[in-house]
C-alpha positions, 0 to 999 in steps of 0.5 A, a space after each residue: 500500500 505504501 509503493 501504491 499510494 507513492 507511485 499515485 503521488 509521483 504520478 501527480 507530482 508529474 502531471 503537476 511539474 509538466 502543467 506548471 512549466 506550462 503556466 510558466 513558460 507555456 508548454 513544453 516542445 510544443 510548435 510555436 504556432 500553439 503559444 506565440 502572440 502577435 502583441 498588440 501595441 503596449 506602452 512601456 513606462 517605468 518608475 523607482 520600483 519596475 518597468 510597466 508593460 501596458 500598465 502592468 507591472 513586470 518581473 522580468 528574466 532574461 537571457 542573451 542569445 545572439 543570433 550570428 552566434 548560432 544558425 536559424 535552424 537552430 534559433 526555434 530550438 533555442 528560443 524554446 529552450 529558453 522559453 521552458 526555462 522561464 525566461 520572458 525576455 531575450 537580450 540580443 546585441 546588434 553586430 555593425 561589422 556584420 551588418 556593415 562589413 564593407 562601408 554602405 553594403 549591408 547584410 541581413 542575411 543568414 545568421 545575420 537576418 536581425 528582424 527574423 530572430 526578433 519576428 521568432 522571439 515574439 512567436 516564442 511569446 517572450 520580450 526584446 532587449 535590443 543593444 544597438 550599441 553600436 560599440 558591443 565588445 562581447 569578444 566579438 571581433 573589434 568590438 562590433 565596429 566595422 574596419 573601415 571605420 579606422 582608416 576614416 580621417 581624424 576618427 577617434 573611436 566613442 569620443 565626442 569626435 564628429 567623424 566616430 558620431 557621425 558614422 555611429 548616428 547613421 547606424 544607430 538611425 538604421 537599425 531603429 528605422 529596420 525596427 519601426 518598419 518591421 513594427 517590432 517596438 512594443 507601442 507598435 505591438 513588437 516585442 522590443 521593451 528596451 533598448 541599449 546605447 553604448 556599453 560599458 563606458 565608464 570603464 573607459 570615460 576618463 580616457 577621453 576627459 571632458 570629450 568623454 562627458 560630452 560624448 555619454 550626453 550625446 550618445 543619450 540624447 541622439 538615442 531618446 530623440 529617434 522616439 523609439 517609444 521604449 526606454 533606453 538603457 545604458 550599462 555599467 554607465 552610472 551618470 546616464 542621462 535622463 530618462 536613460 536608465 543605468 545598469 549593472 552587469 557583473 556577478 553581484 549586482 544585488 550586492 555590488 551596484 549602486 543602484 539606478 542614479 535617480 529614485 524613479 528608474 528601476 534596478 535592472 542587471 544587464 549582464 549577470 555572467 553565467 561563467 566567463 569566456 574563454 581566450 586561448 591559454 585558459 583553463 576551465 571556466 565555471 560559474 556554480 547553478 547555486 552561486 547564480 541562483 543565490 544571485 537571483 534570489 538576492 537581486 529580486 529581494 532587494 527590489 531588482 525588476 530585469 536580470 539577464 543572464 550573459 550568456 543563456 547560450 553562448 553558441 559558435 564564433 564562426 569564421 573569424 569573428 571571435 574578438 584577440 585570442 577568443 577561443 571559437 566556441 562562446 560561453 559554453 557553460 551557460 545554461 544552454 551550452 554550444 550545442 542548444 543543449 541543456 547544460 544541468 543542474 544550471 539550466 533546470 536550477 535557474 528556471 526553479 528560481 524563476 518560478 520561486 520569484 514568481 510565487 513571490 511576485 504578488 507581493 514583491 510588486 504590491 508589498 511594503 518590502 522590510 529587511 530584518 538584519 540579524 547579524 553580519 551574515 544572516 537577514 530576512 527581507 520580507 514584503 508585505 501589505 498589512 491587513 492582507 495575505 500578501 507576504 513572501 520572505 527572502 531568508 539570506 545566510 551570507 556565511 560562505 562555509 557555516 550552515 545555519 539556522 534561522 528562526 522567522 516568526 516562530 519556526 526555524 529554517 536550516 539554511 546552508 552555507 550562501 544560501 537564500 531560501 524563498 517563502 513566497 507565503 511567509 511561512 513555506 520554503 519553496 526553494 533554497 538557492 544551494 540545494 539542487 533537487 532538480 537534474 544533472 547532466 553529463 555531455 558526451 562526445 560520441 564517435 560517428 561510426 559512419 562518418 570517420 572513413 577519411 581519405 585525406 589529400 594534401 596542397 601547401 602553400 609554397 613559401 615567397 621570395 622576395 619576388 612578384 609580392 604584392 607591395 614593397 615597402 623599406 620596412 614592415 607594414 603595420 599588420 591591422 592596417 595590411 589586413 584590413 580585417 580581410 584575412 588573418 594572414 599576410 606574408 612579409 619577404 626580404 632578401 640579404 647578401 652574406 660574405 665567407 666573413 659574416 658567417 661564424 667559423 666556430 663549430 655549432 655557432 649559428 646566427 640568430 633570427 631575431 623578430 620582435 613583433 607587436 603580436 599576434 602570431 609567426 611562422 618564420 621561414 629561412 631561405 624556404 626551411 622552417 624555423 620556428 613559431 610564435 605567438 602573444 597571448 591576450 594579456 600580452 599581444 606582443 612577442 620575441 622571437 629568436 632562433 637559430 638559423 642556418 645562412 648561406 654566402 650569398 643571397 638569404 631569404 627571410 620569409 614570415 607569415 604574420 597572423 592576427 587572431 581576432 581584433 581587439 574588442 575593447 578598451 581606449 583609442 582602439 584606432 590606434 592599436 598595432 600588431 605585426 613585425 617591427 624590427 628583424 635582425 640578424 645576432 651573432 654574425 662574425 661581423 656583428 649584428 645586421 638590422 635588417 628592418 629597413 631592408 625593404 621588405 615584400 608583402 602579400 596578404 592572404 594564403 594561395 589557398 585562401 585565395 583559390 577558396 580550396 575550402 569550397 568545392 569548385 575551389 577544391 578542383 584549381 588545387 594540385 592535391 596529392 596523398 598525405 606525405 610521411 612527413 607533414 609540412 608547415 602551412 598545408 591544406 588538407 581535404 577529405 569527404 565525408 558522410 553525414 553523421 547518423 541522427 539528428 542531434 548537434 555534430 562535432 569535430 575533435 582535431 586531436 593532434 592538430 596545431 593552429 588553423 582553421 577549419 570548412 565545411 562544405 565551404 564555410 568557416 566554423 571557426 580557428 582551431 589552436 590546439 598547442 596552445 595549451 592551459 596550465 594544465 597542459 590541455 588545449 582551451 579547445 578541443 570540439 568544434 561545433 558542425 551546425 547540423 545546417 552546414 552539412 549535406 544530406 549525405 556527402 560533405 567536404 571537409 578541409 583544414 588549413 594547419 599552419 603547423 607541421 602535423 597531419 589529421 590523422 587523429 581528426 574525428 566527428 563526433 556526434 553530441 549529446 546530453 543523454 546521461 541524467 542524474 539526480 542527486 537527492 538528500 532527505 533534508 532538501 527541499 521538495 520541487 518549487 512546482 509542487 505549488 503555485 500562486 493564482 489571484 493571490 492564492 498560494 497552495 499545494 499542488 500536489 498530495 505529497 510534499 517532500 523531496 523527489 529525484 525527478 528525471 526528464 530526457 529531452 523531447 523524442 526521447 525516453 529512459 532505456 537504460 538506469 545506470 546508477 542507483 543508491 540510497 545510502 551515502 552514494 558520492 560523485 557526480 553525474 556521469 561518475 557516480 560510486 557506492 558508498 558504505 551504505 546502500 539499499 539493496 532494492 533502490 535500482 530495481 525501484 527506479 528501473 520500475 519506475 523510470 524504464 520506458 518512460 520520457 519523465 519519472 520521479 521517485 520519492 526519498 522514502 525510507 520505507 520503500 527503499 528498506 523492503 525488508 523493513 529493517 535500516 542497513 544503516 541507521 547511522 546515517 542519519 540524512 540519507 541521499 538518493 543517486 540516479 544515473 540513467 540514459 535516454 534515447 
């Protein structure tokens, strides 16, 4: 009777958890035709307390996706995602380099097609926060800012300089012209409810002094004119002019920011940061589900109105756009990763405290709100409204490593260490922001049985003299400015006489090749030989580059390929940033040391490969490819076909064993691969490469690879991705799940008959559980993926959840010591909290 009638509850737990992500987020993988809305037109206003959206007022979350970042198949999946985890409203920059590669020639196709992303949004029933800028940052190359707008005369970038204003006003007024013609602002019945200008001033304003006071008002004031009929937002900008709202990004918003520099602009957090990008050279990234969550709880207790989560996806820099030494793939440990998948316990985690905040909301909006500071560690933040029911409580534990309990009228709350638990009624604990009780995952990395049958080819780049170069000039050109943000790549040539005299006569004594560059990579050459690499590194773009080298009498050849690997993306006077060779010499000749910077030097930009586009498959053909050679040259193209990966899932490429280049799919770019460069823990940044599944074929596709090092694909495989390991790890002292309640007109109750702690398990839509991997009710320790036994475990727990989970897309199963201990006796009755581990597998 006992399993019967915790069977029934789980059975109700379940249909309650599906019908309140629904009343959240509006179904779960249902088609956006079923919930999306054509808004009518609605006012947006504010004051000290929220936004108002037609007069009503809003708690908002949101999350930054950026469209060029993924492809348009892949945006429904993403915006859903998002949808389903309580998010209302996405945040999106607007990408001017993109839109405006080459001056007065725009794109807005691809992933760059702006007015369908925001079209898909409002279909996915959620809000716009549209960052015109149109300086960005966002380790987006340069900062968003097109090249051109460099060599535009006497410009000085985000100053009170009339070329920068002029060319910024012209496509600040295009984009919100696109905008109001598409009818995509909220008084027009859009989606937009806010809009951006500028990012992240401050940190640079005393740069520019008085031009940098100006420039804010009148980066404001051009803004509030074009009469977007929302309001404006500036971040990180804490003397915005009014009506520009200032906004806070960072980790602590609730804790670090100031608040809004008028009392009648809301508190809104424009970038909370869900982990931290990654350059080449970095060790992992994370940023903890309960750190955020607590982050949340905090910010919405002390009267925020708008968080957005940067990133909520990351996604892909595709091609070249990743900002200097940003690695391709972008904030993967966001609560969607690369791939669009769901990245647990962070996603599931974030959107329970969504719906903690909203059970609270009644009260946050309408009550007075109070806050209780019992010591330097613990408070209690309440609003209420005398007279009424109208009450929900904020109990915070700010004590980084002590547990605690808290006492709040009349019953005592155990709180563990940086924790905050919610009572959207005053009296019931709904979720505490350091106990997880929803699910975990684990990603894998899945070799494509049909996909890896390469048969590699190879062409090299032959290595120039000083003849037939594209310019000559006595000494080496600026890189950027060689360039133009066409290629990474430009080769600079001389050529220098030697007499018997100037070579050393002592045995093993060789010259030395010495080039200090201003960043960001070499590949040096000497009379056509190899002599080595180099490179900066984010911190540090400039290098020194010293080899030996064997010289000839006679004529000598210096041949080096210099490289950018993104431009820069932020800081002061970015117009007058510089990379490249500035000085060459020749050390330890018998004659001394040679300068030969102003020798005249030859420049071409580009490789011959980029050139003929061999990464294409009408390009392919003008190349003279041959079998792979024993022993791989620097500076080759190598080229196979592929078939396309089984399923329908996210595709990869793992390029284990490669060096530095970059990497095509049937002609486009996915992105800079950087293998050896590797982290303080001797492991490349990034590994995987993400396939969008749109990039391939139905079945044949072309793979080609330009590595700068001498080393062959022969490690190289595609991999299928997926999150299909999930995990649930419950103790009997957490919470129960915040769904199995909810608000309605200011009446908060129960959902569900039984009210406790449950490991509640979801595989993604199409999907159901096959297999229970793992499963203890004991004292089990790990982590998804690699969960072990610990010295107490029930023996029936894994034919429990195998009964209750097998076939099924959705299970539960309660923490209860009666169904687990069968025989009726506790194996371990030292052990005082017991937990329950699950590992399963869908398919």
């Amino acid at each position: 009777m006992e399993h019967t009638n915790n069977t029934m509850f789980r059975t109700l737990f379940l249909m309650a958890l599906v019908s309140t992500i629904v009343v959240v987020t509006q179904g779960r993988g249902h088609h956006k035709s079923e919930y999306g809305r054509h808004m009518t037109a609605q006012n947006v206003t504010y004051d000290g307390k929220s936004l108002f959206i037609n007069g009503r007022r809003e708690l908002l979350f949101s999350g930054s996706i950026h469209y060029p970042r993924s492809t348009p198949d892949m945006w429904p999946v993403l915006l859903d995602n998002a949808r389903r985890g309580g998010i209302n409203v996405i945040q999106t920059y607007v990408f001017w380099n993109a839109h405006e590669p080459i001056q007065g020639q725009f794109n807005f196709e691809g992933n760059y097609d702006l007015v369908k992303f925001i079209k898909l949004v409002q279909e996915f029933g959620m809000f716009v926060t549209l960052r015109v800028g149109p300086f960005i940052q966002a380790e987006w190359n340069h900062g968003g800012l097109p090249y051109w707008l460099r060599e535009v005369p006497d410009i000085i970038f985000r100053s009170d300089n009339e070329p920068y204003k002029q060319h910024m006003q012209a496509f600040v007024t295009k984009i919100v012209q696109m905008m109001k013609d598409e009818k995509l602002f909220a008084p027009q019945g859009g989606p937009i409810i806010l809009a951006q200008i500028e990012n992240e001033y401050n940190h640079i304003q005393l740069a520019y002094e008085e031009k940098g006071v100006s420039y804010v008002q009148w980066a404001a004031n051009m803004a509030v004119a074009l009469n977007v009929g929302v309001p404006w937002v500036m971040c990180k900008q804490r003397d915005a002019p009014d009506p520009v709202i200032n906004a806070c990004n960072g980790r602590h918003c609730g804790d670090t920011f100031s608040g809004p520099n008028k009392p009648y602009k809301p508190a809104i957090w424009t970038e909370n940061w869900t982990a931290q990008y990654r350059v080449h050279g970095d060790p992992p990234s994370q940023r903890s589900a309960e750190d955020i969550a607590f982050s949340i709880a905090r910010f919405f207790s002390k009267g925020g109105n708008l968080v957005n989560y940067y990133m909520y996806h990351g996604g892909t820099n595709f091609g070249r756009t990743s900002s200097a030494f940003t690695t391709t793939r972008y904030y993967d440990e966001a609560p969607l990763d690369e791939y669009g998948l769901q990245r647990e316990p962070k996603w599931s985690h974030l959107r329970d405290v969504h719906k903690a905040v909203l059970l609270s909301r009644r009260a946050i909006l309408g009550g007075d709100p109070n806050v209780e500071k019992l010591n330097e560690f613990h408070e209690i933040r309440t609003f209420e409204k005398l007279g009424t029911n109208l009450c929900a409580a904020f109990i915070t534990n700010n004590h980084t490593t002590d547990a605690a309990t808290i006492n709040f009228r009349g019953t005592n709350y155990f709180l563990p260490p940086h924790s905050i638990s919610v009572l959207p009624d005053c009296k019931t604990l709904v979720y505490n922001t350091q106990s997880i009780v929803s699910q975990h995952n684990s990603r894998n990395y899945e070799r494509s049985p049909i996909a890896n049958n390469f048969q590699w080819e190879m062409f090299n780049e032959a290595i120039p003299t000083t003849k037939k170069m594209d310019v000559y000039q006595n000494i080496p050109a600026e890189l950027y400015s060689l360039l133009k943000d066409t290629t990474d790549y430009a080769w600079y040539t001389t050529s220098f006489e030697l007499a018997p005299e100037d070579l050393p006569i002592k045995p093993g004594v060789l010259p030395i090749l010495r080039i200090m560059s201003l960043g960001h990579t070499m590949v040096a050459f000497v009379n056509g030989d190899l002599v080595g690499t180099a490179h900066g590194t984010h911190e540090e773009k400039s290098f020194d580059f010293q080899r030996p080298v064997q010289l000839r009498v006679g004529t000598n050849y210096i041949s080096i390929l210099a490289g950018t690997v993104g431009l820069p993306d932020s800081g002061a006077y970015m117009e007058h940033r510089y990379a490249g060779p500035k000085s060459i010499s020749i050390i330890a000749l018998n004659t001394g040391t040679r300068d030969i910077t102003t020798n005249m030097w030859g420049h071409r930009v580009g490789l011959r490969g980029e050139g003929m586009k061999v990464f294409s498959d009408e390009g392919s053909l003008k190349a003279k490819w041959k079998p792979l050679s024993p022993v791989p040259r620097p500076l080759s193209w190598y080229r196979t076909r592929f078939v396309t990966p089984e399923g329908t899932g996210p595709v990869a490429i793992r390029m284990t064993g490669m060096g530095k280049g970059m990497m095509w799919i049937n002609g486009k770019n996915i992105g800079r691969h950087w293998m050896n460069f590797l982290s303080p823990l001797g492991k490349p940044t990034q590994s995987e490469f993400h396939i969008p599944r749109s990039f391939l074929n139905p079945q044949d596709n072309l793979l080609v690879i330009f590595e700068e090092e001498p080393l062959a694909p022969v490690q190289v495989e595609i991999l299928n991705v997926n999150r299909d390991t999930i995990c649930s790890f419950i103790a009997e002292n957490d919470p129960p799940n915040v769904n199995s309640w909810v608000s309605r007109r200011g009446n908060f109750h129960p959902i569900v008959p039984y009210i406790g702690p449950q490991a509640s398990l979801m595989c993604a839509p199409g999907k159901k559980i096959m297999t229970v991997e793992f499963a203890s009710f004991g004292n089990p320790s790990g982590y998804c993926g690699e969960y072990i036994l610990g010295t107490c475990n029930a023996v029936a727990t894994k034919q429990i959840v195998e009964q209750e989970c097998l076939g099924k897309e959705t299970c539960s199963v309660a923490l209860n010591r009666v169904m687990f201990n069968q025989n009726g006796a506790d194996p371990c009755p030292e052990i005082l909290v017991k937990t329950l581990a699950i590992q399963v597998r869908c398919s």
